[in-house]
LUMLUMMAR-168063 format. One record per atom (N, C-alpha, C): z negated, y negated, x; residue in one letter. Coordinates in pm, whole numbers, padded with zeros to 5 digits, always signed. Last residue first. Layout:
% residues N
ZYXA ...
***
This chain:
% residues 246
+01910+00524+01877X +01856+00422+02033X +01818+00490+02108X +02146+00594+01696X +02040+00666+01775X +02004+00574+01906X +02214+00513+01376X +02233+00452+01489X +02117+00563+01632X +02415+00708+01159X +02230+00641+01157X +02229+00666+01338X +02524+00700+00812X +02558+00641+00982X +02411+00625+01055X +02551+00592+00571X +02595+00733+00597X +02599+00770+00759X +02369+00382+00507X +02268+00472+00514X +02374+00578+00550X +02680+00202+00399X +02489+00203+00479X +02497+00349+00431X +02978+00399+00465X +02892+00309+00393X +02774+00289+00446X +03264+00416+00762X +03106+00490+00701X +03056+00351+00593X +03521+00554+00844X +03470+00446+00772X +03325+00488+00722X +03631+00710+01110X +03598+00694+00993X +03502+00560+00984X +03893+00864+01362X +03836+00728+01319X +03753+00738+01168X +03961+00997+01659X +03965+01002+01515X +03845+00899+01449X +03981+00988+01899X +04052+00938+01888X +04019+00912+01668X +03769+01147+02075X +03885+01273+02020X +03945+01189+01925X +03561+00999+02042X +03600+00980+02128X +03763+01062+02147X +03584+00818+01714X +03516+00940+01844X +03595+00900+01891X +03508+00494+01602X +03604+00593+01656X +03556+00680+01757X +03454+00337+01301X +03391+00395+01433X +03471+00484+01451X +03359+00079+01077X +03473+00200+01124X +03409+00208+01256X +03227+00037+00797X +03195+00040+00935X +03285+00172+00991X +03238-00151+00479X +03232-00073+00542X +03242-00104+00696X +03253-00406+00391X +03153-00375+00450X +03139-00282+00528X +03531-00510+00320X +03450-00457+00198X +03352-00399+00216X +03667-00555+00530X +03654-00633+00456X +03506-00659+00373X +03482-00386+00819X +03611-00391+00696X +03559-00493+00599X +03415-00431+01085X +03354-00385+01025X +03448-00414+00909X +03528-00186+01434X +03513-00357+01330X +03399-00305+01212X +03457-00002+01587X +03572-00094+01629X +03557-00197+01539X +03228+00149+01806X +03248+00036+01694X +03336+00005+01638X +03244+00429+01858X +03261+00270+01936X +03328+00238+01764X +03069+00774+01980X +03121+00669+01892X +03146+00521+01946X +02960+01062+01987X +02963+00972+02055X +03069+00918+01946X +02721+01259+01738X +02826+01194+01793X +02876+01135+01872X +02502+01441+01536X +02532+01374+01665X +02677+01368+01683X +02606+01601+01211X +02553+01565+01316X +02548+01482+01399X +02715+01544+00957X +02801+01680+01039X +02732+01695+01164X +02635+01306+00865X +02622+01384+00802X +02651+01532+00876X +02571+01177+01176X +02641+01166+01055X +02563+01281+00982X +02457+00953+01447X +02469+01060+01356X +02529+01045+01229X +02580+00832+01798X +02540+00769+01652X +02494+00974+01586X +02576+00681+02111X +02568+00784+02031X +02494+00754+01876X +02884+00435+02227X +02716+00493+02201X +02713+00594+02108X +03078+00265+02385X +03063+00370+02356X +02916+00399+02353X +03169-00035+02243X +03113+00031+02342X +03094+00171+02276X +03245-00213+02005X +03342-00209+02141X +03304-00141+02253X +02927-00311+01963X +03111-00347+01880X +03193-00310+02024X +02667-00378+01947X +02758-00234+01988X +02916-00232+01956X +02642-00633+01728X +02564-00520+01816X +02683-00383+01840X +02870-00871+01675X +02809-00761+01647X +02727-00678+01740X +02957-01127+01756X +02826-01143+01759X +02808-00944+01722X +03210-01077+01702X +03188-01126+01777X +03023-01113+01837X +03200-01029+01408X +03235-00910+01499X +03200-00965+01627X +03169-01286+01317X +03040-01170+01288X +03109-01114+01394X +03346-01434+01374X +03236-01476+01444X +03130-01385+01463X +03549-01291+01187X +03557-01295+01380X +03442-01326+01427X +03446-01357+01017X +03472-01223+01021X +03476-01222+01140X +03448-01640+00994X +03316-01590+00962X +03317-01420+01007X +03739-01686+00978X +03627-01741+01093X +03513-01689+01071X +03809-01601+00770X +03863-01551+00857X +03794-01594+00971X +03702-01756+00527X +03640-01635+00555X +03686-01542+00665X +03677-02038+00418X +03673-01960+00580X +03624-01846+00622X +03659-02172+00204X +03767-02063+00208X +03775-02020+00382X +03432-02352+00135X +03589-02398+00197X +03674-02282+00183X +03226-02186+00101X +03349-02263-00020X +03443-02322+00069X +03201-02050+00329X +03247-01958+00212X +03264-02048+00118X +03141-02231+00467X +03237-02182+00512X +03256-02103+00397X +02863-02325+00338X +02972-02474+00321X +03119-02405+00362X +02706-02170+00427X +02743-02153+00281X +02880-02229+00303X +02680-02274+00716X +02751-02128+00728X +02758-02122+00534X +02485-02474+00648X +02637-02470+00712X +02711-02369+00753X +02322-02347+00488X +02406-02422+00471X +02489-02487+00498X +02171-02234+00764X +02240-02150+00618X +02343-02233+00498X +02084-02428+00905X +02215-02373+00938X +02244-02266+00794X +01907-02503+00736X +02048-02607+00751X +02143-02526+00799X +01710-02310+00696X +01792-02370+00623X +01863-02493+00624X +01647-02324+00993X +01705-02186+00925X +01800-02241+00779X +01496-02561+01000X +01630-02536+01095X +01724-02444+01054X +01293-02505+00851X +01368-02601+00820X +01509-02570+00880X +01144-02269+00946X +01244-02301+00845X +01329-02355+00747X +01130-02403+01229X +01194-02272+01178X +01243-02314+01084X +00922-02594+01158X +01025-02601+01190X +01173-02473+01208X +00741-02427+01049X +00775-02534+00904X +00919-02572+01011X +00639-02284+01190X +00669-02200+01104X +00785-02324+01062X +00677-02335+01552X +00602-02418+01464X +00656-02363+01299X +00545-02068+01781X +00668-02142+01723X +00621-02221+01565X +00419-01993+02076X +00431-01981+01933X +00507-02097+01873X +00624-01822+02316X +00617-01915+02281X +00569-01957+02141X +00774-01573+02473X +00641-01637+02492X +00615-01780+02488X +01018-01542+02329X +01055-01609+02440X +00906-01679+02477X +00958-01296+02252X +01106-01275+02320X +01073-01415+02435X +00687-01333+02056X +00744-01183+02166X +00829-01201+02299X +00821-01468+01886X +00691-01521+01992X +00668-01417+02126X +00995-01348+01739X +01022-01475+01812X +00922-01509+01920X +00907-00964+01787X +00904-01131+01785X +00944-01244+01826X +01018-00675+01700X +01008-00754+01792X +00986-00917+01694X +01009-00303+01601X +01027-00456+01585X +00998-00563+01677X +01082-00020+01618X +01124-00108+01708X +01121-00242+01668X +00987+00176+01412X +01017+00249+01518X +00997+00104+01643X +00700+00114+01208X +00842+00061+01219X +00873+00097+01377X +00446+00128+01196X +00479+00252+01203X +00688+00233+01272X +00308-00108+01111X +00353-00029+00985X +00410+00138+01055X +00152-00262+01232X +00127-00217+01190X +00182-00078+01113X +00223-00461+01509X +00299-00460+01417X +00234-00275+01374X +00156-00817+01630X +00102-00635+01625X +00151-00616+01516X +00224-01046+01665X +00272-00957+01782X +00216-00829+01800X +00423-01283+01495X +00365-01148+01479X +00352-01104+01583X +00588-01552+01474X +00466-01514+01533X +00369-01430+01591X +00832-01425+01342X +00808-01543+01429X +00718-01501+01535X +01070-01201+01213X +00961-01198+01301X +00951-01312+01298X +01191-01337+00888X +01218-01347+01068X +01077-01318+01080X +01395-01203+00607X +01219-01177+00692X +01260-01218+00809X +01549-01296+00342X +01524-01306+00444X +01407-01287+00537X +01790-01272+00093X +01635-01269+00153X +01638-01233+00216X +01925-01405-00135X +01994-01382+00007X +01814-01396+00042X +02142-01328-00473X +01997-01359-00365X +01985-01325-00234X +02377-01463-00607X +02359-01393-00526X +02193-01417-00494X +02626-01444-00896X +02489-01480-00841X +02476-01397-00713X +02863-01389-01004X +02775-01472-01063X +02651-01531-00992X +03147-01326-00821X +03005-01284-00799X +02976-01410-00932X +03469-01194-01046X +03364-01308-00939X +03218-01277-00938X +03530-01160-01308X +03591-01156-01144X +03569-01190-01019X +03251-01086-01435X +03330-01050-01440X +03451-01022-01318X +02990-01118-01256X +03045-01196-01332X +03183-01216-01404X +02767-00955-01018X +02879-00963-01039X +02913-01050-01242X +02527-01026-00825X +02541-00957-00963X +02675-01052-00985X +02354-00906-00515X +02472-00990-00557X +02480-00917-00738X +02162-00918-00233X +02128-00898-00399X +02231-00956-00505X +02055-00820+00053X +02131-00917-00025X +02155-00847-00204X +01860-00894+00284X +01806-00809+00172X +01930-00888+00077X +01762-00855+00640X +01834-00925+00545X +01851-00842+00432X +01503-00892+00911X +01611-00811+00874X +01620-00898+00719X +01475-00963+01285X +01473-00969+01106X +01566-00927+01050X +01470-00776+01523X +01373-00949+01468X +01351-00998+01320X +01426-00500+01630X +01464-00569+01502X +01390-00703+01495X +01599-00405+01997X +01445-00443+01899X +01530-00554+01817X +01732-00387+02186X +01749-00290+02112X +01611-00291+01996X +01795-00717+02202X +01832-00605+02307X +01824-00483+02177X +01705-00814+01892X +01747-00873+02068X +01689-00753+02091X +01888-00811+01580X +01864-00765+01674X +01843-00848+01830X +01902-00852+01289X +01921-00904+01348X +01847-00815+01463X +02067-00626+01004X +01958-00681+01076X +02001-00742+01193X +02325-00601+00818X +02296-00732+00819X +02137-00782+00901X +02419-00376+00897X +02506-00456+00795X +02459-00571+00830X +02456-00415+01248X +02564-00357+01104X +02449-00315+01017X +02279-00624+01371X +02329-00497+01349X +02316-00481+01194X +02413-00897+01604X +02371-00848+01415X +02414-00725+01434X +02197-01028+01863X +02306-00966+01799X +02291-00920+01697X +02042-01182+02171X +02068-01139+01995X +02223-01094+01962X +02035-01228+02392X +02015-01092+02408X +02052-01059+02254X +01979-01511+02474X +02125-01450+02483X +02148-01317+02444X +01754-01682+02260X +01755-01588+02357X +01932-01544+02347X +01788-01941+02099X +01626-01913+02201X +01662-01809+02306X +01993-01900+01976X +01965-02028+02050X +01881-02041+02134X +01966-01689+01862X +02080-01697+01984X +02076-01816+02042X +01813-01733+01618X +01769-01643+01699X +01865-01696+01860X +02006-01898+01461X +01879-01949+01496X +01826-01874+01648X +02232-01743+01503X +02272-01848+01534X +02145-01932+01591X +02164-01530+01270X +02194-01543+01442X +02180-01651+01499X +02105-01661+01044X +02010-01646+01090X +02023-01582+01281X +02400-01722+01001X +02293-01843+01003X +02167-01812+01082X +02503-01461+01034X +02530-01556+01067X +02429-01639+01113X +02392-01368+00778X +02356-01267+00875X +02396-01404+01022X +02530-01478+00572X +02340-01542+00592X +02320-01447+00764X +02758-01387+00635X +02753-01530+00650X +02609-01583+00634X +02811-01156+00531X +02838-01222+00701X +02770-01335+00723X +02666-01154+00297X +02604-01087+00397X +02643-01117+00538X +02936-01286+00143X +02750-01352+00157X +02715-01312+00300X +03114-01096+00229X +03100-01236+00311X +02972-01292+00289X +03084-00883+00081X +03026-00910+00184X +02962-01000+00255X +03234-00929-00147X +03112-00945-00201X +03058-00967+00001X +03533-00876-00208X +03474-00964-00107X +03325-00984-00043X +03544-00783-00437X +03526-00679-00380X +03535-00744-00221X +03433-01028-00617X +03361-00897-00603X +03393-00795-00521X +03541-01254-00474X +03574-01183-00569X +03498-01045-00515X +03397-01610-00488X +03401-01474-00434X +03448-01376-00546X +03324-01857-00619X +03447-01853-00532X +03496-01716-00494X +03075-01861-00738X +03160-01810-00789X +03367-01783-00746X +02796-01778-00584X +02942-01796-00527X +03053-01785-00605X +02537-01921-00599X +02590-01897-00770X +02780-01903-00650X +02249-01859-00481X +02328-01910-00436X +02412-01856-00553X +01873-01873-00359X +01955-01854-00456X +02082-01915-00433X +01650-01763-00084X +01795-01849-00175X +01832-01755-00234X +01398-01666+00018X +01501-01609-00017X +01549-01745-00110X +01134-01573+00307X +01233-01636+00228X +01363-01591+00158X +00955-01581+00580X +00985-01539+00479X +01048-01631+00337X +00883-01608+00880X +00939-01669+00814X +01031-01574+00710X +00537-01540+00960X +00645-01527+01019X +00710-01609+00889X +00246-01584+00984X +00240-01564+01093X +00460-01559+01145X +00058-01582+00729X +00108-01682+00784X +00198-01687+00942X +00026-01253+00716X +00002-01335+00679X +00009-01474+00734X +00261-00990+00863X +00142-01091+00889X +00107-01192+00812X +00497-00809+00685X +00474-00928+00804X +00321-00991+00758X +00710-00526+00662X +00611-00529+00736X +00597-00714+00778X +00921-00461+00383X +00882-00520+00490X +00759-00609+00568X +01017-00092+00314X +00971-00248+00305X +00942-00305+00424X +01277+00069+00163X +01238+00064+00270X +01164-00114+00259X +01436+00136-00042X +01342+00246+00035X +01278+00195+00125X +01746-00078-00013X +01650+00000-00078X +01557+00122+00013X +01613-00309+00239X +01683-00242+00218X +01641-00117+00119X +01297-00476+00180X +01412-00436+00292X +01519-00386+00196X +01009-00646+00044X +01121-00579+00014X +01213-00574+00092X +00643-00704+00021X +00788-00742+00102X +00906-00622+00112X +00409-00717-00135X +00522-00609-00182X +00704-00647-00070X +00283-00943-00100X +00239-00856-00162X +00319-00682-00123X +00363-01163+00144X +00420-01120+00068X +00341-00970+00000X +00301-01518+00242X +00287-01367+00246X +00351-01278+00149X +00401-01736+00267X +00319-01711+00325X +00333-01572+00350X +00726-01800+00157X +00625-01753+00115X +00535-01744+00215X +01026-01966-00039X +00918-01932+00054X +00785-01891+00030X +01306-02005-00171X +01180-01980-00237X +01152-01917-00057X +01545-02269-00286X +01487-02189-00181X +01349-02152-00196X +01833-02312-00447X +01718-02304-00418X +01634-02207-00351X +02170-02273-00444X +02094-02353-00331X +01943-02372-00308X +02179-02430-00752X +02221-02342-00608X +02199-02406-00496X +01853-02475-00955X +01996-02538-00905X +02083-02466-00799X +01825-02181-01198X +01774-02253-01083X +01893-02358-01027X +01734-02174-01508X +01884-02191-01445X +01822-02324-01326X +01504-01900-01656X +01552-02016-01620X +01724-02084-01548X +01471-01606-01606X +01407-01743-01707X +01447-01844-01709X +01652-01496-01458X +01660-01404-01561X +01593-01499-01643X +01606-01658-01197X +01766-01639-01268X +01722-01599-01402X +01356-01618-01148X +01378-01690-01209X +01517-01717-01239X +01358-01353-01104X +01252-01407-01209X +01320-01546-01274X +01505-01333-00835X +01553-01255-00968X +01506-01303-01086X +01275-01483-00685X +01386-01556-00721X +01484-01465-00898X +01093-01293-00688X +01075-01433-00722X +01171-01488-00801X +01184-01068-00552X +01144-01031-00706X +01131-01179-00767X +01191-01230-00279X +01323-01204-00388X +01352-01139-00489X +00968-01277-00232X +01084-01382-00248X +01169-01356-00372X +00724-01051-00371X +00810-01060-00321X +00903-01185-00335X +00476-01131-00486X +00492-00996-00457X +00607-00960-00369X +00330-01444-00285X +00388-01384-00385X +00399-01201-00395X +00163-01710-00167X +00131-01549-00188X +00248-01523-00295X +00212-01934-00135X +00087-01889-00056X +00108-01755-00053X +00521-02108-00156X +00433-02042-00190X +00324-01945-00126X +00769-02354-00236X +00667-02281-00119X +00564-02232-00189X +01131-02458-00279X +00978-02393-00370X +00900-02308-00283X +01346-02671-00317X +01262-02565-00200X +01112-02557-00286X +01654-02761-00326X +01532-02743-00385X +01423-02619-00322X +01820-02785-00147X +01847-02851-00257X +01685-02854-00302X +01869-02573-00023X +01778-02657+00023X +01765-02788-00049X +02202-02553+00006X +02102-02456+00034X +01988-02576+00112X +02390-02807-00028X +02368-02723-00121X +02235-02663-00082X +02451-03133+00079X +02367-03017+00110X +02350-02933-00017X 
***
């Protein structure tokens, strides 16, 4: 067992994964350590953007992970592959989950949790990664204004025991790590697309040039997100150049 090696719980922090950065930059954590939290001061999303959760109420967290197997312009596969683990939890309770591109988790057209990846490169290779993590659990008022969030307790009217969660969360994250050292990164790509939200359907998106109709077709090595109008023509979009219209 790598992820879970070492598990560090905590009542209150500013953030997991200001946590964890802390302690790469002081110390030499083992891989695989796991920082949890009750709550979070300052809960961190995607740049610009934070994250909304309840005091004891959901599953917050972030590993540390040292991939030196990965070549930086691979860097994704982290992101397939925690995006993964945490499907896998969700898809066991409900058929309706799916990962939206890059790395939130989705049932039906509502966010369950979303993923915060934090990679520092090592010359040819990642040196480090931080893989943080917010699951709805418990929550069932949601404060912040956030267009569409949803709950584990929401989906399948059921409160859910925190400590089992994230125990379960971190095994399967370590059996989805155990595929990026073996070298299975061709099973992890299929499994993501497989599992993707909207992959293969026609829906309306925006760009920079405006509204669109659009279909998924994959997601590229190197993260990017190809999508094809309907007039056959195809682009690659980075985050934030693409903005999904529910």
């Amino acid at each position: 067992m790598i992820i879970g090696s070492r598990i560090l719980q905590h009542e209150k922090v500013s953030s997991t994964n200001t946590l964890a950065a802390a302690l790469l930059r002081d110390s030499d954590p083992p891989e695989g350590t796991v920082i949890t939290a009750s709550y979070q001061e300052t809960g961190r999303g995607q740049p610009g953007n934070s994250w909304e959760s309840e005091p004891g109420k959901n599953l917050l967290m972030s590993v540390i992970l040292y991939p030196v197997m990965v070549r930086p312009a691979d860097q994704f596969i982290i992101s397939r592959m925690v995006s993964l683990a945490v499907y896998d939890l969700i898809s066991a309770r409900t058929r309706a989950a799916r990962i939206k591109w890059p790395n939130d988790i989705y049932v039906g057209n509502d966010k369950i949790a979303g993923i915060l990846i934090e990679n520092s490169i090592m010359g040819q290779t990642l040196g480090s990664s931080i893989a943080g993590i917010g699951l709805n659990v418990n929550q069932t008022e949601f404060k912040s204004g956030a267009p569409n969030p949803v709950s584990l307790k929401q989906v399948t009217g059921t409160t859910h025991y925190l400590r089992a969660i994230t125990e379960e969360l971190i095994s399967l994250l370590d059996q989805r790590y155990g595929m990026v050292v073996r070298g299975d990164g061709v099973l992890l790509e299929r499994e993501y697309h497989e599992a993707l939200y909207r992959a293969g359907e026609w829906h309306h998106y925006s760009d920079s040039n405006g509204e669109f109709e659009g279909m998924i077709e994959r997601v590229m090595p190197d993260g990017m997100l190809l999508v094809r109008r309907r007039d056959g023509r195809s682009r690659e979009y980075a985050f934030r150049e693409i903005d999904y219209i529910l």
